[in-house]
N, C-alpha and C positions, 0 to 999 in steps of 0.2 A: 327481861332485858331485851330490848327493841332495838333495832341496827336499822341505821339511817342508809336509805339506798337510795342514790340517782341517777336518771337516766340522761343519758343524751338525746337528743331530738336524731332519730335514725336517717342516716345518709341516705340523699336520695337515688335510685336505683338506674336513672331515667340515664340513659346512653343516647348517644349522638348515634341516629345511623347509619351505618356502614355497610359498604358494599362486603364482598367475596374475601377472605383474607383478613378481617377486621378493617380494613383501610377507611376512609370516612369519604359517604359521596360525596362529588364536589361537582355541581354542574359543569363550572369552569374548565377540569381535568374530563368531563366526557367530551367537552365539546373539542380540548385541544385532541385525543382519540379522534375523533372523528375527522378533525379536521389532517391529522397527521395518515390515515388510511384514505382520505381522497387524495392527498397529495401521494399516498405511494400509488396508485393506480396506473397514472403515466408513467410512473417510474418504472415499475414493473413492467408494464406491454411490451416493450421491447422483447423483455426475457421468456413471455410466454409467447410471443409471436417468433421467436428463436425455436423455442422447443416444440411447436408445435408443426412448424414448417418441416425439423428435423425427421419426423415419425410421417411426412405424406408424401406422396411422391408428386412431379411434377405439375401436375394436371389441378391438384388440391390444392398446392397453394396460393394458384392466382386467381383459383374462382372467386368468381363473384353472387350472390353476398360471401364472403370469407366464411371458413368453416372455423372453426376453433377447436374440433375433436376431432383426434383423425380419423378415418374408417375406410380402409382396415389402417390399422398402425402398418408403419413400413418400418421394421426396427433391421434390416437388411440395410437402411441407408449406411449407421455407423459401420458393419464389417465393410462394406463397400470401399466407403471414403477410408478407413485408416487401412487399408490394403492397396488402395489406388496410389498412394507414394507414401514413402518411408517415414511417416510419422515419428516411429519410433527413434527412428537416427534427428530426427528434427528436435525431439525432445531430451535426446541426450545432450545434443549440440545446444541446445536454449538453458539444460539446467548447470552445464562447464562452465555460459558464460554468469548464470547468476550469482555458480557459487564464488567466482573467484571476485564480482560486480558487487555484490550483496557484504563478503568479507573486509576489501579494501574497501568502502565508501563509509560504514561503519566505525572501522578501526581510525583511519583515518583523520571525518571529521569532527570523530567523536573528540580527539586528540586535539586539533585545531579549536573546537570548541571547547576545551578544556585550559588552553594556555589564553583565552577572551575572557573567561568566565572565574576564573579562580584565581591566576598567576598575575602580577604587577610589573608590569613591564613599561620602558618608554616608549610613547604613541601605540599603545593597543587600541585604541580606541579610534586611532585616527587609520589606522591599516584597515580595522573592521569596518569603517565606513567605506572606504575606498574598497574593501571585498565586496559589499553590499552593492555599491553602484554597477559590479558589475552584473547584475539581475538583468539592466538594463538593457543588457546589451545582445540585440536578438540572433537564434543560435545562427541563419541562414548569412550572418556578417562574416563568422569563423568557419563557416562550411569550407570555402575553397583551400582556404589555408591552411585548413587542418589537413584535408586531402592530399592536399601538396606534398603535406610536411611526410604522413606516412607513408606516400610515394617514394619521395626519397629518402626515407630509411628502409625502403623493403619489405613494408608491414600489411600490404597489399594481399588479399584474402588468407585472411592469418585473423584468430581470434583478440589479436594484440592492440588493434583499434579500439576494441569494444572494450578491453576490460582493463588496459593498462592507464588511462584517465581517473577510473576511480580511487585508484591508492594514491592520487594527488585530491586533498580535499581544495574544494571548489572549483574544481573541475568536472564535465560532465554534469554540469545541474547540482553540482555539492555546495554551493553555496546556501541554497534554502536548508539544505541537513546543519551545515555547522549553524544556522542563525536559531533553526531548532532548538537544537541541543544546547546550545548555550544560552538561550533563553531558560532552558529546563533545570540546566545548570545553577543560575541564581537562585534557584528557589533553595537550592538546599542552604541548609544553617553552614555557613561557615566557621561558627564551632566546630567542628566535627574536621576540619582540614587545618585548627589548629593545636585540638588535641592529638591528633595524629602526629604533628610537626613537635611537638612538644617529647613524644614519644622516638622521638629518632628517625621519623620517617623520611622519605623524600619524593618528591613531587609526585614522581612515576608511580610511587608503593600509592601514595593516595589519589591518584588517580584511577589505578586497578582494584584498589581495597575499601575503596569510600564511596566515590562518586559513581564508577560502571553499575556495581550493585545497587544503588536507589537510583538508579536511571531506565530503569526497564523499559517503564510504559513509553518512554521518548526513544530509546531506542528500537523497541519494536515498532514504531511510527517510521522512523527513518526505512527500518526492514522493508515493512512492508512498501511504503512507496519507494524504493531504490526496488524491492522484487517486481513490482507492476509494470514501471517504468522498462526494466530490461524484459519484461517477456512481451508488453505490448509494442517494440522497438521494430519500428518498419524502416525508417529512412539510414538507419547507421549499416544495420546488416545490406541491404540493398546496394552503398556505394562501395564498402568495404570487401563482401564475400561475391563471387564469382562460381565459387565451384559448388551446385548443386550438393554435394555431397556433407558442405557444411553449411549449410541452410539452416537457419532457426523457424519454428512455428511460425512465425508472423510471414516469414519470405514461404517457406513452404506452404503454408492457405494460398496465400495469394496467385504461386503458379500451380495451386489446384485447380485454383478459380478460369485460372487464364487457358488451361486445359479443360475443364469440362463447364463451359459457357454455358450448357443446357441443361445439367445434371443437377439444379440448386437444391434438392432434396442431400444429394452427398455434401456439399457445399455446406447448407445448415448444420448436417451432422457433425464436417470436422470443426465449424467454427462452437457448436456446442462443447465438445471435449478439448479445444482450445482453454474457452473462458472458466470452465467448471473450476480446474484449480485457483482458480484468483478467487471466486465466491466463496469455495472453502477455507481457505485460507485469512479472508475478512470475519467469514463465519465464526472461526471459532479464535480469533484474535482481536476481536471487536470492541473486549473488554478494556482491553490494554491500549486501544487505539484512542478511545474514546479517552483517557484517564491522559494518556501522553499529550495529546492537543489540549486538553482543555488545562491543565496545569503549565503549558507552556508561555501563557502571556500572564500569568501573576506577577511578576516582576521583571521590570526591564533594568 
Protein backbone atom coordinates (compact mmCIF):
# COMPACT_ATOMS: atom_id res chain seq x y z
CA UNK A 1 0.00 0.00 0.00
CA UNK A 2 1.55 3.22 -1.36
CA UNK A 3 0.38 6.71 0.16
CA UNK A 4 0.28 9.63 -2.06
CA UNK A 5 2.29 12.58 -0.72
CA UNK A 6 2.55 16.28 -1.80
CA UNK A 7 4.65 18.86 -1.42
CA UNK A 8 4.23 22.48 -1.65
CA UNK A 9 6.68 24.57 -3.39
CA UNK A 10 8.74 25.89 -0.16
CA UNK A 11 8.21 29.46 0.93
CA UNK A 12 10.64 31.67 0.12
CA UNK A 13 13.01 32.56 2.75
CA UNK A 14 14.41 35.95 1.03
CA UNK A 15 13.55 38.94 3.80
CA UNK A 16 13.48 42.46 3.05
CA UNK A 17 16.61 44.19 4.67
CA UNK A 18 16.54 45.62 7.84
CA UNK A 19 18.40 47.78 9.71
CA UNK A 20 19.05 47.33 13.98
CA UNK A 21 15.69 46.22 15.54
CA UNK A 22 14.30 44.28 12.60
CA UNK A 23 12.83 47.85 11.22
CA UNK A 24 13.40 47.85 7.31
CA UNK A 25 15.90 50.43 5.72
CA UNK A 26 14.42 53.10 4.11
CA UNK A 27 16.72 55.68 2.36
CA UNK A 28 13.87 58.09 2.84
CA UNK A 29 13.76 57.55 6.90
CA UNK A 30 17.89 58.08 6.95
CA UNK A 31 17.68 60.94 5.13
CA UNK A 32 14.76 62.60 7.19
CA UNK A 33 17.52 61.46 10.40
CA UNK A 34 19.78 63.37 9.07
CA UNK A 35 18.15 66.00 7.93
CA UNK A 36 16.32 66.28 11.56
CA UNK A 37 20.08 66.18 13.53
CA UNK A 38 21.34 69.19 11.10
CA UNK A 39 18.42 70.98 12.07
CA UNK A 40 19.06 70.16 15.87
CA UNK A 41 22.60 71.67 15.63
CA UNK A 42 21.42 75.24 15.82
CA UNK A 43 18.98 74.33 18.03
CA UNK A 44 21.22 72.99 20.42
CA UNK A 45 24.28 75.86 20.35
CA UNK A 46 22.68 77.83 22.37
CA UNK A 47 22.39 75.15 25.18
CA UNK A 48 26.00 74.16 24.84
CA UNK A 49 27.22 77.57 24.55
CA UNK A 50 25.19 78.00 28.05
CA UNK A 51 27.07 75.32 29.66
CA UNK A 52 30.16 75.72 28.60
CA UNK A 53 30.39 79.39 29.44
CA UNK A 54 29.06 78.21 32.93
CA UNK A 55 32.44 75.94 33.80
CA UNK A 56 35.01 79.17 32.45
CA UNK A 57 35.70 81.81 34.02
CA UNK A 58 35.71 85.25 32.42
CA UNK A 59 38.82 85.59 30.32
CA UNK A 60 37.46 82.08 28.42
CA UNK A 61 34.63 82.96 27.29
CA UNK A 62 35.27 85.72 24.95
CA UNK A 63 38.42 84.42 23.55
CA UNK A 64 38.75 84.32 20.37
CA UNK A 65 38.76 81.59 18.36
CA UNK A 66 36.09 80.38 21.07
CA UNK A 67 37.04 77.39 23.27
CA UNK A 68 34.35 74.78 23.57
CA UNK A 69 36.05 72.80 26.47
CA UNK A 70 36.73 74.47 29.44
CA UNK A 71 40.22 74.11 30.97
CA UNK A 72 40.39 74.00 33.99
CA UNK A 73 36.47 73.60 34.63
CA UNK A 74 35.55 76.50 37.02
CA UNK A 75 32.65 74.50 38.73
CA UNK A 76 33.20 77.24 41.67
CA UNK A 77 31.05 79.35 39.23
CA UNK A 78 27.55 77.53 40.49
CA UNK A 79 28.41 77.76 44.68
CA UNK A 80 29.49 81.34 43.74
CA UNK A 81 26.25 82.46 41.89
CA UNK A 82 23.65 80.53 44.12
CA UNK A 83 25.27 81.94 47.35
CA UNK A 84 25.67 85.55 45.80
CA UNK A 85 21.59 86.07 46.30
CA UNK A 86 18.90 84.02 47.78
CA UNK A 87 18.18 81.84 45.04
CA UNK A 88 16.80 79.62 47.26
CA UNK A 89 13.93 82.08 48.52
CA UNK A 90 13.49 83.06 44.71
CA UNK A 91 12.61 79.54 44.00
CA UNK A 92 10.35 78.93 46.73
CA UNK A 93 8.65 82.30 45.64
CA UNK A 94 8.39 81.08 41.77
CA UNK A 95 7.23 77.48 42.76
CA UNK A 96 3.84 79.41 45.33
CA UNK A 97 3.17 81.08 42.48
CA UNK A 98 2.98 77.99 39.89
CA UNK A 99 1.41 75.99 42.25
CA UNK A 100 -1.45 78.05 42.91
CA UNK A 101 -0.90 79.40 38.51
CA UNK A 102 -0.62 75.82 37.27
CA UNK A 103 -3.93 74.54 39.57
CA UNK A 104 -6.50 77.38 38.72
CA UNK A 105 -5.69 77.70 35.02
CA UNK A 106 -6.17 73.85 34.59
CA UNK A 107 -9.18 73.54 36.67
CA UNK A 108 -10.49 76.17 35.39
CA UNK A 109 -10.29 76.01 31.70
CA UNK A 110 -10.50 72.74 31.65
CA UNK A 111 -14.17 73.62 32.91
CA UNK A 112 -14.90 76.40 30.41
CA UNK A 113 -13.75 73.94 27.89
CA UNK A 114 -15.94 71.47 29.03
CA UNK A 115 -19.40 73.43 28.91
CA UNK A 116 -18.01 74.52 24.62
CA UNK A 117 -17.39 71.04 24.04
CA UNK A 118 -19.92 68.68 25.57
CA UNK A 119 -22.91 70.86 27.05
CA UNK A 120 -25.79 72.44 24.63
CA UNK A 121 -26.53 75.70 25.40
CA UNK A 122 -27.93 78.96 23.55
CA UNK A 123 -25.17 80.94 21.56
CA UNK A 124 -22.09 78.70 22.85
CA UNK A 125 -20.84 78.94 19.79
CA UNK A 126 -21.22 82.49 19.18
CA UNK A 127 -19.54 83.50 22.94
CA UNK A 128 -16.67 80.93 21.99
CA UNK A 129 -16.01 82.94 19.05
CA UNK A 130 -16.22 86.27 20.74
CA UNK A 131 -13.74 84.45 23.48
CA UNK A 132 -11.34 83.60 20.56
CA UNK A 133 -11.22 87.08 19.03
CA UNK A 134 -10.01 88.09 22.10
CA UNK A 135 -6.34 86.37 21.12
CA UNK A 136 -6.23 89.47 19.29
CA UNK A 137 -6.04 91.73 21.43
CA UNK A 138 -2.29 92.62 22.45
CA UNK A 139 -1.27 92.09 26.13
CA UNK A 140 0.56 95.82 26.22
CA UNK A 141 -3.46 97.25 25.37
CA UNK A 142 -4.56 95.96 29.11
CA UNK A 143 -1.17 96.48 30.76
CA UNK A 144 -2.06 100.05 32.22
CA UNK A 145 -5.46 99.02 33.20
CA UNK A 146 -4.75 96.13 34.76
CA UNK A 147 -2.09 98.10 36.83
CA UNK A 148 -4.49 100.48 37.69
CA UNK A 149 -7.09 98.22 38.60
CA UNK A 150 -4.64 96.34 41.29
CA UNK A 151 -3.62 99.56 42.51
CA UNK A 152 -6.63 100.33 43.54
CA UNK A 153 -7.47 97.26 45.24
CA UNK A 154 -4.37 97.14 47.18
CA UNK A 155 -2.87 94.10 45.48
CA UNK A 156 0.42 95.91 44.85
CA UNK A 157 3.55 93.64 45.78
CA UNK A 158 1.31 90.77 46.80
CA UNK A 159 1.48 87.43 44.88
CA UNK A 160 -2.28 88.28 44.08
CA UNK A 161 -1.62 89.73 40.65
CA UNK A 162 0.10 86.84 39.43
CA UNK A 163 -1.96 84.17 40.42
CA UNK A 164 -5.62 85.33 40.98
CA UNK A 165 -6.19 85.84 36.99
CA UNK A 166 -5.75 82.22 36.33
CA UNK A 167 -8.81 80.75 38.28
CA UNK A 168 -10.83 83.04 35.74
CA UNK A 169 -10.27 80.93 32.45
CA UNK A 170 -9.35 83.15 29.71
CA UNK A 171 -7.77 85.27 31.44
CA UNK A 172 -4.02 85.55 31.61
CA UNK A 173 -3.37 83.81 28.07
CA UNK A 174 -6.27 81.09 29.06
CA UNK A 175 -7.82 81.53 26.23
CA UNK A 176 -5.40 79.17 24.01
CA UNK A 177 -5.80 76.46 27.08
CA UNK A 178 -9.74 76.51 26.85
CA UNK A 179 -9.48 76.33 22.78
CA UNK A 180 -7.16 73.42 23.60
CA UNK A 181 -8.86 71.56 25.48
CA UNK A 182 -11.81 71.72 23.97
CA UNK A 183 -10.71 70.86 20.79
CA UNK A 184 -9.28 67.57 22.77
CA UNK A 185 -12.65 67.40 24.11
CA UNK A 186 -14.51 66.49 20.64
CA UNK A 187 -12.52 63.76 19.95
CA UNK A 188 -13.88 61.86 22.72
CA UNK A 189 -17.13 59.47 21.79
CA UNK A 190 -19.84 61.22 23.06
CA UNK A 191 -21.31 57.93 23.94
CA UNK A 192 -19.68 57.67 26.86
CA UNK A 193 -21.35 61.09 28.22
CA UNK A 194 -24.47 59.57 27.43
CA UNK A 195 -24.30 56.34 28.98
CA UNK A 196 -23.23 58.04 31.91
CA UNK A 197 -26.28 60.41 31.73
CA UNK A 198 -28.33 57.44 31.17
CA UNK A 199 -26.95 56.01 34.44
CA UNK A 200 -28.06 59.00 36.65
CA UNK A 201 -25.23 61.07 36.27
CA UNK A 202 -24.91 64.76 36.07
CA UNK A 203 -22.73 67.04 34.14
CA UNK A 204 -20.11 67.55 36.98
CA UNK A 205 -19.87 63.56 37.91
CA UNK A 206 -19.08 63.22 33.91
CA UNK A 207 -17.05 65.74 33.63
CA UNK A 208 -14.72 64.50 36.70
CA UNK A 209 -15.35 60.70 35.81
CA UNK A 210 -15.31 60.62 32.06
CA UNK A 211 -13.78 63.34 30.36
CA UNK A 212 -10.72 64.59 33.04
CA UNK A 213 -9.45 60.98 32.87
CA UNK A 214 -9.09 60.47 29.00
CA UNK A 215 -7.73 64.02 28.88
CA UNK A 216 -4.38 63.51 30.20
CA UNK A 217 -2.06 64.17 27.26
CA UNK A 218 -4.11 67.74 26.71
CA UNK A 219 -3.92 68.43 30.03
CA UNK A 220 -0.44 67.77 30.61
CA UNK A 221 0.08 70.13 27.46
CA UNK A 222 -1.88 73.06 29.10
CA UNK A 223 0.55 72.14 32.46
CA UNK A 224 3.20 72.25 30.95
CA UNK A 225 2.86 75.49 29.09
CA UNK A 226 0.90 77.45 31.84
CA UNK A 227 4.39 75.97 34.03
CA UNK A 228 6.83 77.59 31.49
CA UNK A 229 4.88 80.45 30.88
CA UNK A 230 4.90 81.33 34.81
CA UNK A 231 8.46 80.53 35.59
CA UNK A 232 9.88 82.30 32.29
CA UNK A 233 7.53 85.55 33.58
CA UNK A 234 9.69 88.82 33.61
CA UNK A 235 7.42 91.60 32.91
CA UNK A 236 4.31 90.76 35.45
CA UNK A 237 6.70 90.10 38.62
CA UNK A 238 8.74 93.34 37.71
CA UNK A 239 5.56 95.78 37.71
CA UNK A 240 3.81 93.96 40.46
CA UNK A 241 6.66 92.99 43.13
CA UNK A 242 8.91 95.66 44.72
CA UNK A 243 10.16 93.86 47.67
CA UNK A 244 13.37 91.94 46.80
CA UNK A 245 12.44 89.64 49.25
CA UNK A 246 9.57 88.28 47.02
CA UNK A 247 11.42 88.20 43.90
CA UNK A 248 10.92 85.06 41.47
CA UNK A 249 13.87 83.52 39.42
CA UNK A 250 13.39 85.51 36.33
CA UNK A 251 13.57 89.15 38.52
CA UNK A 252 16.25 87.50 40.74
CA UNK A 253 18.73 86.70 37.47
CA UNK A 254 18.28 89.74 36.15
CA UNK A 255 19.48 91.90 39.39
CA UNK A 256 22.21 89.33 39.51
CA UNK A 257 22.98 90.43 36.31
CA UNK A 258 22.61 94.05 36.98
CA UNK A 259 24.97 93.60 40.05
CA UNK A 260 27.74 91.56 38.71
CA UNK A 261 28.14 93.24 34.99
CA UNK A 262 31.53 91.49 34.92
CA UNK A 263 31.13 88.30 36.61
CA UNK A 264 29.32 86.41 33.39
CA UNK A 265 30.87 83.11 34.41
CA UNK A 266 28.45 83.36 37.75
CA UNK A 267 25.75 84.78 35.55
CA UNK A 268 25.93 81.61 33.05
CA UNK A 269 25.86 79.48 36.11
CA UNK A 270 22.58 80.75 37.81
CA UNK A 271 20.96 81.14 34.19
CA UNK A 272 22.04 77.14 33.78
CA UNK A 273 20.13 76.06 37.11
CA UNK A 274 17.42 78.53 36.20
CA UNK A 275 16.48 76.64 32.89
CA UNK A 276 17.61 72.98 33.84
CA UNK A 277 14.13 72.32 35.44
CA UNK A 278 12.14 73.29 32.32
CA UNK A 279 14.49 70.63 30.17
CA UNK A 280 13.68 68.14 32.70
CA UNK A 281 10.43 68.44 32.92
CA UNK A 282 9.88 68.34 28.74
CA UNK A 283 12.35 65.52 29.15
CA UNK A 284 10.46 63.25 30.76
CA UNK A 285 6.83 64.51 29.67
CA UNK A 286 7.57 64.70 26.12
CA UNK A 287 5.50 61.74 25.53
CA UNK A 288 2.31 63.07 26.66
CA UNK A 289 3.10 66.47 25.11
CA UNK A 290 3.66 65.13 21.86
CA UNK A 291 0.18 62.82 22.00
CA UNK A 292 -1.84 65.93 23.57
CA UNK A 293 -1.10 68.43 20.35
CA UNK A 294 -1.19 66.10 17.91
CA UNK A 295 -4.78 64.74 18.80
CA UNK A 296 -5.99 68.21 19.43
CA UNK A 297 -6.96 69.31 15.88
CA UNK A 298 -8.76 65.83 14.68
CA UNK A 299 -11.92 67.40 14.96
CA UNK A 300 -13.13 70.77 15.20
Amino acid sequence: MTTMTSTAPAASTKTPHTSGGGRRWRPGRVLLYVALTIGAVPTMLPFVWLARSALMNDNQIFIAPPEWIPNPFEWANFSGALTAQPFFRYFVNTMIIELVVVTGTVLTCSVAAFSFARLRWRGRNVVFALLLTSVMLPYAVTLIPTFVMWRSLGALDTFVPLTVPAWFAGAGGGVFNVFLLRQFFLTIPFELDEAAYIDGASPWRVFWLVIMPLSKPALVVVTIFTFIGVWNDFLGPLLYLSDESKYTLALGLASFQSVYTAQWGYLMAASAVVIAPIIALFFFLQRYFIEGVTLTGIKS
